[in-house]
C-alpha positions in Angstrom: 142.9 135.5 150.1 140.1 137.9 151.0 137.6 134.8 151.0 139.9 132.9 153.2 139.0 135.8 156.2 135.3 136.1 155.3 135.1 132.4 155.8 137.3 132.2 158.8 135.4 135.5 160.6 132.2 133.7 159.4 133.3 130.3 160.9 134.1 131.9 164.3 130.7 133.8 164.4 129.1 130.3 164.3 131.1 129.1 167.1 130.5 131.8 169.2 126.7 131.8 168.5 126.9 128.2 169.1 128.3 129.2 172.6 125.6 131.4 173.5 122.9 129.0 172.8 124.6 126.2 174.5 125.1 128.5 177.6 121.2 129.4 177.3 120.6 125.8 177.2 122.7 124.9 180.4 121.1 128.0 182.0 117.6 126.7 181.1 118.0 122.9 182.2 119.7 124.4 185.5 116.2 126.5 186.6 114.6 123.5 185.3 116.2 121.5 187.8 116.3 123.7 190.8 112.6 124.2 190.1 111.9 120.0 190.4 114.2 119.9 193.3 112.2 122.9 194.8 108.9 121.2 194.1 110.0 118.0 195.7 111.5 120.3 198.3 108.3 121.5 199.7 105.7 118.8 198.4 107.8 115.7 198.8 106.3 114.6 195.4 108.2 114.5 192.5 106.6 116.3 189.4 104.5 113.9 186.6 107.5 115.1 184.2 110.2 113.9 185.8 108.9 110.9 187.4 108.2 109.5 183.9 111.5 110.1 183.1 113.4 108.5 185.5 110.9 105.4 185.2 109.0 105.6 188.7 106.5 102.7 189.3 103.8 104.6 191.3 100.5 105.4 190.4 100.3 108.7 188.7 97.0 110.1 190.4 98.8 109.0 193.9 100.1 111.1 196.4 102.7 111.2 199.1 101.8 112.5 202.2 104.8 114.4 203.3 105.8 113.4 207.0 107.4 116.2 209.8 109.0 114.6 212.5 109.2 117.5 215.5 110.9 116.8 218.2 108.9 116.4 221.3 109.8 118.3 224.7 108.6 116.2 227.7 108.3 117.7 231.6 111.0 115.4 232.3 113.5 117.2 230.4 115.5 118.6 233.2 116.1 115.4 234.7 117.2 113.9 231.8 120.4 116.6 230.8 122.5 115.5 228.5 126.5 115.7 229.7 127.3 118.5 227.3 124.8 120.3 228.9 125.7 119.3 232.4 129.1 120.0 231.8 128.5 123.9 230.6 126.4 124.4 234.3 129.2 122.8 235.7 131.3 125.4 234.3 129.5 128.2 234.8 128.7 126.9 238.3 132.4 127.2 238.8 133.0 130.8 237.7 130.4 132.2 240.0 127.6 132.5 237.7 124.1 131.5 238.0 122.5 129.3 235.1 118.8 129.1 234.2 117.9 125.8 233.0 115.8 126.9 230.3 115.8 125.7 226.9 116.0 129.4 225.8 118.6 130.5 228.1 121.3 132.5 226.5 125.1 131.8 227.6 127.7 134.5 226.7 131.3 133.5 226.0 132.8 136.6 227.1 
């Protein structure tokens, strides 16, 4: 009978061992993960690693060129208000208050 508990309380230490190291795994590939997405993130390349794995077709010596787009500000911006924005100076027209037409202009709601 004594067996029976050694092998049962010997039994559940393997389980729970099995746990931890199956959480450490999943903890690992996570980082992993966030680290390739962080790397494509900034770089807008996706590591030599994980590009063989998924199968990707380019070149491995190429390189993307990551592209900003920034929006531009013409002179001509104040003639061309959008109606959300027309609207709020109408508002504000109409409680008295003077609006800048700035694009840094602050409007309080109180």
């Amino acid at each position: 009978m004594a067996s029976g508990y050694v092998l049962a309380a010997f039994l559940e230490t393997t389980g729970l061992i099995g746990l931890v190291i199956a959480t450490l795994k999943i903890r690992a590939e996570r980082r992993a993960k966030a680290a390739e997405l962080r790397y494509f993130l900034r770089s807008g390349q996706m590591p030599s690693a994980s590009a063989a794995s998924i199968g990707s077709h380019r070149a491995p010596g190429r390189r993307i060129a990551a592209v900003t787009v920034a929006p531009v500000r013409s002179r001509n911006a104040e003639a061309r208000q959008s109606s959300a924005r027309s609207a709020l100076s109408r508002a504000i027209a109409q409680s008295g208050t003077a609006l800048r037409t700035e694009f840094g202009t602050r409007v309080s709601a109180g």
